[in-house]
C-alpha positions as CSV (number, residue, x, y, z in Angstrom):
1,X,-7.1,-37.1,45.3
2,X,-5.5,-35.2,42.4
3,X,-1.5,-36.4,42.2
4,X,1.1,-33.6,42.3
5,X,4.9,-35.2,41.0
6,X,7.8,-33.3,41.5
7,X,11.1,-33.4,38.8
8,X,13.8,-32.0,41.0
9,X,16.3,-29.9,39.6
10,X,18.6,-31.5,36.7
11,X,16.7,-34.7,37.3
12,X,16.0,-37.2,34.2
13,X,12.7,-38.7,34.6
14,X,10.7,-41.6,32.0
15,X,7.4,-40.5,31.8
16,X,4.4,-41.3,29.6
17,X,1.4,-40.4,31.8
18,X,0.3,-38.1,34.5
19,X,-2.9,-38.3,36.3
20,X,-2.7,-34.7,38.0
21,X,0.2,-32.0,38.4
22,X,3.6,-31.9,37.2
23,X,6.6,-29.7,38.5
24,X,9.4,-29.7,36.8
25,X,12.5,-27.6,38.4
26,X,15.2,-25.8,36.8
27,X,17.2,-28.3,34.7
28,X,14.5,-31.0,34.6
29,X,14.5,-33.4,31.7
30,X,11.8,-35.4,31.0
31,X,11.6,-38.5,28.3
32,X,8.8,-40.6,27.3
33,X,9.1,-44.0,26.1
34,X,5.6,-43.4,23.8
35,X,7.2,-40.3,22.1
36,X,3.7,-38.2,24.1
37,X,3.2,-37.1,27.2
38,X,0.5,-36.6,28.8
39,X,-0.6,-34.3,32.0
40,X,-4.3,-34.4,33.0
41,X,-3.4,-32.0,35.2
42,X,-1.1,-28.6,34.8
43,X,2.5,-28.7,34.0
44,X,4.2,-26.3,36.1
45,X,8.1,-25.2,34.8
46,X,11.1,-23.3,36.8
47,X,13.9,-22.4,35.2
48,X,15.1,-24.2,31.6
49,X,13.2,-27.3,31.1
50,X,13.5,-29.9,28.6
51,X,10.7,-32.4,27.9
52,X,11.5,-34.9,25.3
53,X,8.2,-35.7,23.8
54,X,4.9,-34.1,22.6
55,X,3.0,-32.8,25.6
56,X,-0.8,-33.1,25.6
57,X,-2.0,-30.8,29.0
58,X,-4.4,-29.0,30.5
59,X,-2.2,-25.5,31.5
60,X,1.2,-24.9,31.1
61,X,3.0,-22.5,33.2
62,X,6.6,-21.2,33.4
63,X,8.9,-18.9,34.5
64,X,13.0,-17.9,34.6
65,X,13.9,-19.9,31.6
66,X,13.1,-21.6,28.4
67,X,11.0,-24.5,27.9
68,X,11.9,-26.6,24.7
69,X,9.3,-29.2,23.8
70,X,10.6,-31.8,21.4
71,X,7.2,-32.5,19.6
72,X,3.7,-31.3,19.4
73,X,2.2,-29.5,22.2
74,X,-1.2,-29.1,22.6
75,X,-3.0,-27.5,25.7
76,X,-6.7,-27.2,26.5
77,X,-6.6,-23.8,28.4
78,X,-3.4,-21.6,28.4
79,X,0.3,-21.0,28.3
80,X,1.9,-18.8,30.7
81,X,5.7,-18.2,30.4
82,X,6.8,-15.6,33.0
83,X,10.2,-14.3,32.2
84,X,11.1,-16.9,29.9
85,X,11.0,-18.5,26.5
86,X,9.2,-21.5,24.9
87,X,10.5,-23.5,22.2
88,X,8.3,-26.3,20.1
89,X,9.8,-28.2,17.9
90,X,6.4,-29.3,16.6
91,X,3.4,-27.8,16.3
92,X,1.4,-25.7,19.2
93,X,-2.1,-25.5,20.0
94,X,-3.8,-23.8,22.4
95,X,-6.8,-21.4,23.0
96,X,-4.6,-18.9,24.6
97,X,-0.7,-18.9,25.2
98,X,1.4,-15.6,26.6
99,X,4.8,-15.7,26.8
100,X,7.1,-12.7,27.8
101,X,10.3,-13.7,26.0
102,X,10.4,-15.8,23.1
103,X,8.6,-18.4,20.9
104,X,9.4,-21.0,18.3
105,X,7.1,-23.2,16.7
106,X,8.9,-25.0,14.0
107,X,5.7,-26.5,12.4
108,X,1.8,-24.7,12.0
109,X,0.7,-22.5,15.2
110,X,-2.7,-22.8,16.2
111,X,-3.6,-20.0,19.1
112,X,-6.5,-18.2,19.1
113,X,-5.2,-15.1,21.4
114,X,-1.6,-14.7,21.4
115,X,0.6,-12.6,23.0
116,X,4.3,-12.4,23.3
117,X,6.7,-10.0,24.6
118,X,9.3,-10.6,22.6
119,X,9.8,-12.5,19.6
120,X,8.1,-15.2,17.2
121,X,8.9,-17.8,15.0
122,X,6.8,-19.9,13.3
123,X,8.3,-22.4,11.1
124,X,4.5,-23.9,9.6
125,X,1.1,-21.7,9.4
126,X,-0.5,-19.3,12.0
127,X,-3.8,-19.3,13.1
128,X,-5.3,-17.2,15.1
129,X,-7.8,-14.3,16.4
130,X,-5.9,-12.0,18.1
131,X,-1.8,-11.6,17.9
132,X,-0.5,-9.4,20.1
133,X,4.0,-8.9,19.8
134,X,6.6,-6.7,21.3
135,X,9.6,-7.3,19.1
136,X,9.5,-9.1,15.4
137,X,7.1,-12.3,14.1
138,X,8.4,-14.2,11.2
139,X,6.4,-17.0,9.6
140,X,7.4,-19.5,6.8
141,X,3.8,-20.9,6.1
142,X,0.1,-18.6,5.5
143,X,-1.3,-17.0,7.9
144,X,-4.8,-16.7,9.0
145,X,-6.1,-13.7,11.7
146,X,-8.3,-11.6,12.6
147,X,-6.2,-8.9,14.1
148,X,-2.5,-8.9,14.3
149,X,-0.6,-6.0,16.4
150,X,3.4,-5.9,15.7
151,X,5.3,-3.4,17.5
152,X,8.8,-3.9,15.3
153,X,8.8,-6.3,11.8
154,X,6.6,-8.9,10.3
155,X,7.6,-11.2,7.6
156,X,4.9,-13.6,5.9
157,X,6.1,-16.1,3.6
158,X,3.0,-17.8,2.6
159,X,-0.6,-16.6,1.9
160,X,-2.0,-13.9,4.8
161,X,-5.4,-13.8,5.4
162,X,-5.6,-11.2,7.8
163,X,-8.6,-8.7,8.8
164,X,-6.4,-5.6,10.1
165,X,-2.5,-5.4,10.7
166,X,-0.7,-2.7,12.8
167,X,3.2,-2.9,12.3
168,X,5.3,-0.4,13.9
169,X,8.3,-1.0,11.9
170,X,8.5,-2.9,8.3
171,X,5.8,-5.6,7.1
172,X,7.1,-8.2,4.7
173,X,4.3,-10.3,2.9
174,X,4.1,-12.6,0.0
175,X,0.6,-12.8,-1.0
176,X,-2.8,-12.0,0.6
177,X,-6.2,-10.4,1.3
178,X,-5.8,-7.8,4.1
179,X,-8.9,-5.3,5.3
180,X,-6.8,-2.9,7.1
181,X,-3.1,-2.4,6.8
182,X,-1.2,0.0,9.1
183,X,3.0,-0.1,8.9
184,X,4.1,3.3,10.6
185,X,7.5,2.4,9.1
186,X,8.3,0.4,5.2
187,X,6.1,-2.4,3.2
188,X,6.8,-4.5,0.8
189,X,4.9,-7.0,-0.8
190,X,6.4,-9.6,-3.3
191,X,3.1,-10.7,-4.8
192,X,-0.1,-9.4,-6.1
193,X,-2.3,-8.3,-2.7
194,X,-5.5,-6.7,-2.0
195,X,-7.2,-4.4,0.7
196,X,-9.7,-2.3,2.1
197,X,-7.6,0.2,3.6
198,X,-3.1,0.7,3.6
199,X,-2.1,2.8,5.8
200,X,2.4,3.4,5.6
201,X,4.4,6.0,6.9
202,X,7.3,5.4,4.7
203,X,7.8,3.3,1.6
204,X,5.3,0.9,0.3
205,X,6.7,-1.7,-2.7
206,X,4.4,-3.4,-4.5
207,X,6.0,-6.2,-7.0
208,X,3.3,-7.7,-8.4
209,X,0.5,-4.7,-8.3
210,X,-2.3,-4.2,-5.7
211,X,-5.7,-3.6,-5.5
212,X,-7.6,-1.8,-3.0
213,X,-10.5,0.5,-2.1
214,X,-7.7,3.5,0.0
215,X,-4.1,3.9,0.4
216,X,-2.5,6.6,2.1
217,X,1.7,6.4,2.3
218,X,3.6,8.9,3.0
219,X,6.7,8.7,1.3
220,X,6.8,6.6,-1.8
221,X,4.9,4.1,-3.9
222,X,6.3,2.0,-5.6
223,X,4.7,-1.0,-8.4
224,X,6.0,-3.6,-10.9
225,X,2.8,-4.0,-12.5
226,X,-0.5,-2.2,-12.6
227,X,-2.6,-0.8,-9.6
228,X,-6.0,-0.4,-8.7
229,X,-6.8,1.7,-5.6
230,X,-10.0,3.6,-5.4
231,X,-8.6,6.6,-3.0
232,X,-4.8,7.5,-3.3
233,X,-3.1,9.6,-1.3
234,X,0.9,10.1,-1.2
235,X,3.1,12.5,0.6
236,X,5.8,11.5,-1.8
237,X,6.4,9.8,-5.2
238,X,4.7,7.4,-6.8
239,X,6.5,5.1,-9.7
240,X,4.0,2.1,-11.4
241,X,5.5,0.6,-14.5
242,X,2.3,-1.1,-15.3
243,X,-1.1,0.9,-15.6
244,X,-2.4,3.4,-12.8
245,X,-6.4,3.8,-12.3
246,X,-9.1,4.5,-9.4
247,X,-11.4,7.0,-8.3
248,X,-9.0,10.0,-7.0
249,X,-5.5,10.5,-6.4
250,X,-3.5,12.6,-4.4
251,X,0.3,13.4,-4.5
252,X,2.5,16.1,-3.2
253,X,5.3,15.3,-5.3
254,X,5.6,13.6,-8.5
255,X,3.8,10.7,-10.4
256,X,5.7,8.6,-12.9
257,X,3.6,5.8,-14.8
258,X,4.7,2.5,-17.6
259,X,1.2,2.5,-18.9
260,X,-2.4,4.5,-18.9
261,X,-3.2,7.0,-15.9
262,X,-6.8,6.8,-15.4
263,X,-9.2,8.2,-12.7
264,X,-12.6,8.3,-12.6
265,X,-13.1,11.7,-10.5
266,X,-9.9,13.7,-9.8
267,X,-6.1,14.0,-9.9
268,X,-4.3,16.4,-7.9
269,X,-0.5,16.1,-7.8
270,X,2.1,18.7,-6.4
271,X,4.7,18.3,-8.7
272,X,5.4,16.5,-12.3
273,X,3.4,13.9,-13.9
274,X,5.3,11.3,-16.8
275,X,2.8,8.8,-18.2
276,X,3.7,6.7,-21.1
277,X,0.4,6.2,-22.0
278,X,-3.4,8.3,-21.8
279,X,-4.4,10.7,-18.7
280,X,-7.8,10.3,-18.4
281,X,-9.9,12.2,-15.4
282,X,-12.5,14.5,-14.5
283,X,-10.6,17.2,-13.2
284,X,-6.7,17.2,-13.5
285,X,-4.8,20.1,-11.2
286,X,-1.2,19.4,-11.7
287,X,1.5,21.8,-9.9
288,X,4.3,21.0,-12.0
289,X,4.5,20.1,-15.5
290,X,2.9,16.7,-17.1
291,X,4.5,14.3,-19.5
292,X,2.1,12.1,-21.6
293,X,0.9,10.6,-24.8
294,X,-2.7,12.0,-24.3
295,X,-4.9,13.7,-21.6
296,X,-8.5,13.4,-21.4
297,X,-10.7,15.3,-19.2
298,X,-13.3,17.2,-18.0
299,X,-10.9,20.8,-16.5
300,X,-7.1,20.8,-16.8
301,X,-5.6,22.9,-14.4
302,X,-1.3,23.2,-14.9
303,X,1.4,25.3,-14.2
304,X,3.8,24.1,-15.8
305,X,5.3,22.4,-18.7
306,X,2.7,20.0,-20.6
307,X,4.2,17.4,-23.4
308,X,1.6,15.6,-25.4
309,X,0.4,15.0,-28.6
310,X,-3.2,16.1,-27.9
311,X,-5.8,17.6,-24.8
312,X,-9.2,17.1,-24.7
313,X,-10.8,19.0,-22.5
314,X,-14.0,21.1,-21.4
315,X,-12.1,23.6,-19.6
316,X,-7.9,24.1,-19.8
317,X,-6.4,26.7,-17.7
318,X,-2.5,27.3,-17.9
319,X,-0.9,29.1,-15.3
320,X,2.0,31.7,-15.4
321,X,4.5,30.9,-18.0
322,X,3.5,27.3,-18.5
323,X,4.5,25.5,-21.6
324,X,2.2,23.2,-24.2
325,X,3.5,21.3,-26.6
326,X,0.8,19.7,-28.8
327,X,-3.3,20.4,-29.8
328,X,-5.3,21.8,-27.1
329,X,-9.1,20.9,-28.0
330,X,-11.7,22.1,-25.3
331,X,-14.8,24.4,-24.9
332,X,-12.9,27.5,-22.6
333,X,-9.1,28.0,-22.6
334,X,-7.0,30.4,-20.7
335,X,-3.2,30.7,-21.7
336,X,-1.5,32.0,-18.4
337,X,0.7,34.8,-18.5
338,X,4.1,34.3,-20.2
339,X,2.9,31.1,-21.3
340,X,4.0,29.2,-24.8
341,X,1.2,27.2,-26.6
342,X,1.5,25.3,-30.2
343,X,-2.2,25.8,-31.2
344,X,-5.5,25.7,-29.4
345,X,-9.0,24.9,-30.6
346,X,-11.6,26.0,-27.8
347,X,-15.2,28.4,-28.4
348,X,-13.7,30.5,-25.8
349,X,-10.2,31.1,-25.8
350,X,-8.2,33.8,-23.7
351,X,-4.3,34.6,-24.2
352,X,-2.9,36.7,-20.8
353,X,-0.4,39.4,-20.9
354,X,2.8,38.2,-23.0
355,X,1.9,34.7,-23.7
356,X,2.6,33.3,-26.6
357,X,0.6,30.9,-29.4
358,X,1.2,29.7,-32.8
359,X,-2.3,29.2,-33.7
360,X,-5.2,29.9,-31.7
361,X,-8.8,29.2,-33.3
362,X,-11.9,29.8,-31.5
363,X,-15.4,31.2,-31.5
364,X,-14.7,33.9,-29.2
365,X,-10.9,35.0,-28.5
366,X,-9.7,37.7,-26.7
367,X,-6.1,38.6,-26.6
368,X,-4.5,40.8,-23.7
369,X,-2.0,43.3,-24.0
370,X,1.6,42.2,-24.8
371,X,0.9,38.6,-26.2
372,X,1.8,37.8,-29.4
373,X,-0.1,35.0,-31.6
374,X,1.2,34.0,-35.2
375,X,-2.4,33.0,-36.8
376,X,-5.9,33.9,-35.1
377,X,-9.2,31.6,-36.8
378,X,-12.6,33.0,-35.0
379,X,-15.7,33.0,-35.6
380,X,-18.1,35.5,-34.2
381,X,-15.6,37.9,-31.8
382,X,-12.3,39.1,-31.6
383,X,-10.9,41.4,-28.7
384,X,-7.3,42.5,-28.6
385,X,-6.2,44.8,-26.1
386,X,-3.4,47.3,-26.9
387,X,0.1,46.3,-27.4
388,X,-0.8,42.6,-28.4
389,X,0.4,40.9,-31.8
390,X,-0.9,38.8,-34.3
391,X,0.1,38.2,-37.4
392,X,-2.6,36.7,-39.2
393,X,-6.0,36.6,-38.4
394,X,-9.1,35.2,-40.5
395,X,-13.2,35.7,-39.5
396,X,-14.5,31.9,-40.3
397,X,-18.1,30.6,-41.0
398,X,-17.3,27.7,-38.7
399,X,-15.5,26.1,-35.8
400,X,-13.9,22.6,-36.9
401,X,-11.8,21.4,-34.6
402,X,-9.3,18.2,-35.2
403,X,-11.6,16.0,-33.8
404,X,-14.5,16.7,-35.4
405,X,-12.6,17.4,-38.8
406,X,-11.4,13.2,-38.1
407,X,-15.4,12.1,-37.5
408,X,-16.5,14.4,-40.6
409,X,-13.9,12.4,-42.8
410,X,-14.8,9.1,-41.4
């Protein structure tokens, strides 16, 4: 016959062993002499227990109160703690352990479902499949999970190794691999990370760069050093100091970069771009104005103001009074209306009503009514509609652009 001992309430009992069931009642202390003890049996708690010892059992339940175990607690089947707490002042492991209030762990956690109402603490590592938490988990050491749901803050100290993370508030990590991030709130990340997918409603700070295959954040994004994402897509801002490069990006306001901007298919941003370095893309659409050493691409698409020293381009279209400051070099230009251009060197350029351009030479050009262009070079047509300007204009044999004037001299 199984044995079923009773620890009245604020009772002090010396334990070391016990073969079947142990109650322990609100108040209940229990020491053992070996520095372990252990249930074959359940321990069953009411109220705020205290046992002095690790605690190797089969099931732990409790409930009204907090159960502090002063050492290692390891349980073959579950924790239960109904309206209470549990504190460990070692380390805990268990296949399963739910607990409405609060846990501490000061050393590793090993659970493989977790669930907690409340709050968590874990001074060590966390392991585990599934982590399910009301309120805010904190842990000092790595972390290792399949699938961790959060519904307010996360903070990860050591290396995460995580499969997909939902926060509803902020997530704080160090270091890690991640498959799927989701913070409907702020991120921050104080090391170099990767991922499969980032999900963020807010801010997302990167300190040490990322890589990835798709973020989507919408408000800003923010890196110390260089990112690679495959699929970007902002509401906001984004600032990188280092380099910037992917597939495609998306932004509805403005993109600010330390280093090189380069994307293999598209950019698309709402508002300004300022890039230290090269812009290199297959299609650039830019609402605002763009800031940069160099732009490289396949079709340029701006409205407004564009600072560089030189475009490359297939196709460049400026929209209405937009403003170029350096060499456009492409096959087809269009200067917008109202718009000022330093030169341009395209076989097909077009100047709109009341633009104006300091040089334009081209194979074809065609000049609409009201534009005005210091020095015309073309090659086999010239159209100028009524009321345009120029005040030079020369028929040449051939096209030579500044690029291929550079490979002709090499």
């Amino acid at each position: 016959m199984t044995a079923h001992l009773v620890i009245g309430e604020d009772e002090r009992r010396e334990l070391s062993e016990v073969k079947g069931t142990l109650e322990i009642r609100d108040g209940g202390e229990v020491v053992s002499p070996t520095g372990i003890l252990i249930v074959e049996g359940d321990v069953l708690c009411d109220g705020d227990i205290v046992i002095n010892a690790g605690l190797k059992t089969r099931r732990l339940k409790a409930r009204d109160g907090t159960v502090v175990v002063e050492g290692n607690l390891e349980v073959d089947r579950y924790v239960r703690v109904r309206k209470g707490g549990l504190i460990v002042r070692g380390s805990l492991k268990a296949p399963e352990a739910d607990v409405d209030e609060r846990l501490e762990v000061e050393k590793d956690c090993d659970v493989n479902v977790l669930s907690v109402g409340g709050t968590v603490k874990v001074g060590g590592s966390l392991k585990a499949s599934e982590v399910s938490i009301g309120g805010r988990l904190q842990v000092s050491g790595d972390v290792e999970a399949e699938e961790i749901s959060v519904g307010g803050t996360v903070s990860i100290r050591g290396y995460a190794r995580v499969s997909k993370i939902d926060v509803g508030g902020t997530l704080k990590v160090n270091k890690g691999d991640f498959s799927e991030i989701s913070v409907g709130g702020s991120f921050r990340a104080e090391d170099n990370i990767s991922f499969d997918s980032l999900k963020i409603g807010g801010v997302a700070d990167f300190f040490k760069g990322c890589k990835g295959n798709y973020a989507s954040v919408g408000g800003t994004f923010r890196s110390e050093e260089s990112v690679e994402i495959e699929q970007i897509e902002v509401g906001g801002t984004i600032r990188v100091d280092g380099d910037l490069k992917g597939d495609e990006i998306e932004v509805g306001g403005t993109i600010s970069v330390g280093g090189d901007m380069t994307f293999k298919s598209s950019i698309e941003v709402g508002g300004s771009v300022d890039v230290r370095g090269v812009v290199k893309a297959e299609s650039i659409d830019i609402g605002g104005g763009i800031e940069a050493e160099k732009i490289e691409c396949e079709v340029l698409d701006v409205s407004g103001s564009v600072e560089v020293s030189k475009i490359e381009a297939k196709q460049v279209f400026l929209g209405k009074n937009s403003r170029v400051s350096g060499t456009i070099i492409a096959e087809e230009v269009e200067v917008g209306e109202k718009s000022r251009v330093d030169s341009v060197y395209a076989d097909t350029v077009t100047v709109c009503e009341r633009a104006r351009v300091r040089k334009v030479a081209g194979r074809e050009v065609f000049v609409e009514r009201g534009a005005r262009i210091d020095k015309v070079e073309y090659v086999t047509r010239l159209e100028v509609e009524e009321g345009a300007i120029i005040r030079e204009k020369e028929q040449i044999s051939k096209l030579i652009k500044p690029s291929e004037a550079m490979s002709e001299k090499s």
